[in-house]
N, C-alpha and C positions, 0 to 999 in steps of 0.2 A: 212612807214610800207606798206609792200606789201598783197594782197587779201588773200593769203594764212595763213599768219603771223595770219591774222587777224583770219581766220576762224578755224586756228589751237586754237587760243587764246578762241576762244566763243567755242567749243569743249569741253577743257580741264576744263574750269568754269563747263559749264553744266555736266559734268562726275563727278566735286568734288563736287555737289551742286543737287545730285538729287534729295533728297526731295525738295527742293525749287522748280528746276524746272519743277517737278511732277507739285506739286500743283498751280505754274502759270499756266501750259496749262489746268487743272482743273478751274481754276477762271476764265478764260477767255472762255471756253468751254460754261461753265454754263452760263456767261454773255451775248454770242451770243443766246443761244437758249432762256435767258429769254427775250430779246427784242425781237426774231420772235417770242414767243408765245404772248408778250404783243400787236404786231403789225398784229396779226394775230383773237385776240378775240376782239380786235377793229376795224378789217375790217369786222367781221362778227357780230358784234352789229350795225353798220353802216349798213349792207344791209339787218338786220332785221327792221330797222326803216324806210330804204326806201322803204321796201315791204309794211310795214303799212298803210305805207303815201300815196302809191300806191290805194293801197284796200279800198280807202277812194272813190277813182272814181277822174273826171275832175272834177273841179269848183261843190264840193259836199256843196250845202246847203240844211240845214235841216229847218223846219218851223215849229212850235209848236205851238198847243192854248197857249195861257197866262194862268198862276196859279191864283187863288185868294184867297183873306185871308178873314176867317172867323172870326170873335170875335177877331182879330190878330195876329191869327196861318194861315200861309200859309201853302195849302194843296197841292201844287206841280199844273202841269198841266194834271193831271189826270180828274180833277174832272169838268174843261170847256172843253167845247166839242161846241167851236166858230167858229174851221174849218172844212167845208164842201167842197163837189166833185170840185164845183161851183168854189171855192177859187184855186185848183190846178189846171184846167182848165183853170181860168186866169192866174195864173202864166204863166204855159207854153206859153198862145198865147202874152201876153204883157211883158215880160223880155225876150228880142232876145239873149241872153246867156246862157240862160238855155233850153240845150239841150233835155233833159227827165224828168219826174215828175210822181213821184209814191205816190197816197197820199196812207197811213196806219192808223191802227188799234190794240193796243198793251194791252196786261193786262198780271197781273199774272194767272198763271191757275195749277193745279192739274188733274195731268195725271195719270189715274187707268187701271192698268194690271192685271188682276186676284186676286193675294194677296197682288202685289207691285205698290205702287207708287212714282211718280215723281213731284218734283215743280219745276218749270218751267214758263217760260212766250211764251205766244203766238203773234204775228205779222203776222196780214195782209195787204200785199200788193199786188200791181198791177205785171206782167209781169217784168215791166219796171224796177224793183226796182234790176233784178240780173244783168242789162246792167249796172246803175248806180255805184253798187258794185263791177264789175267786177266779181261776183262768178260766179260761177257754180254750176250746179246738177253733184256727184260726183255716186250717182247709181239711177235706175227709169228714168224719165222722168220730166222734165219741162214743166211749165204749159204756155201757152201762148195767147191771148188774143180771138185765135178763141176759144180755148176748154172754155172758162169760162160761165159760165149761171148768172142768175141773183144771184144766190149763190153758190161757188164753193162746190163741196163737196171733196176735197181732201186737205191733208196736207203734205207741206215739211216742215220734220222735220233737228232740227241740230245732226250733227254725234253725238254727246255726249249722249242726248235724245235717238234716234235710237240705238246704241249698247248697253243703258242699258237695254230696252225693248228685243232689238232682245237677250242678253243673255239668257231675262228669258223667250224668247220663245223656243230659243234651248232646255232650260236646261228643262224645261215642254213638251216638243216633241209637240209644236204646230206648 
């Protein structure tokens, strides 16, 4: 059979058989775009976890007082307060792998706005602690080791905290 024959012959099918061959170029249509969309929210699940994993910093270890139990309820590591300046100081000078060391200070706290409030937890650290994270101050300024006193007085807050305050400064015209 010659190329012709042949192409006359798949023609004359597809012309007597049009719904069929509607709805194959339909099934196979659908089937292409559901694998690029399948291969396309798994490449972008994929680079949200490696952004994460990113944002954790180099060789990121964390160091925490120990918890201890009382009457045989353990109370988390809130409530030992065994690490000192002292302890992060050593770290840095005696583990030749650990590049930076921010020691902190974390609790829950209630933030008051005129008639609204916010819960919230606060953390303080050092300078060092947005090199380790990789963040950034995204408006304002960052604080860094010359501006600090023996107590800072200013606070960087997270965007979440920040736009619901600054709402209800706009919306009160302060």
């Amino acid at each position: 059979m010659n190329r012709t024959a042949l192409l006359r012959s798949a023609v004359v099918a597809l012309l007597r058989n049009k719904m069929r061959s509607v709805l194959t170029v339909l099934g196979i249509t659908i089937g292409i775009a559901a694998v690029i969309c399948v291969v396309s929210i798994g490449k972008a699940g994929q680079a949200r976890v490696e952004q994460q994993l990113n944002n954790l910093g180099d060789n990121f270890v964390w160091v925490e007082a120990g918890g201890r139990a009382v009457n045989g309820v353990r109370t988390g590591t809130h409530d030992t307060k065994t690490l000192v300046m002292a302890d992060a100081i050593a770290i840095k000078n005696q583990v030749s792998l650990i590049k930076s060391v921010s020691p902190n200070v974390d609790d829950p706290v209630q933030v008051v706005y005129g008639n609204q409030n916010w819960h919230t937890s606060y953390r303080g650290v050092s300078p060092e602690y947005f090199d380790i994270k990789r963040w950034y101050v995204d408006q304002g300024a960052s604080s860094r080791r010359t501006t600090w006193t023996a107590r800072p007085t200013f606070v960087q807050s997270g965007a979440r905290c920040a736009n619901s305050f600054l709402a209800l400064k706009i919306q009160s015209g302060k």
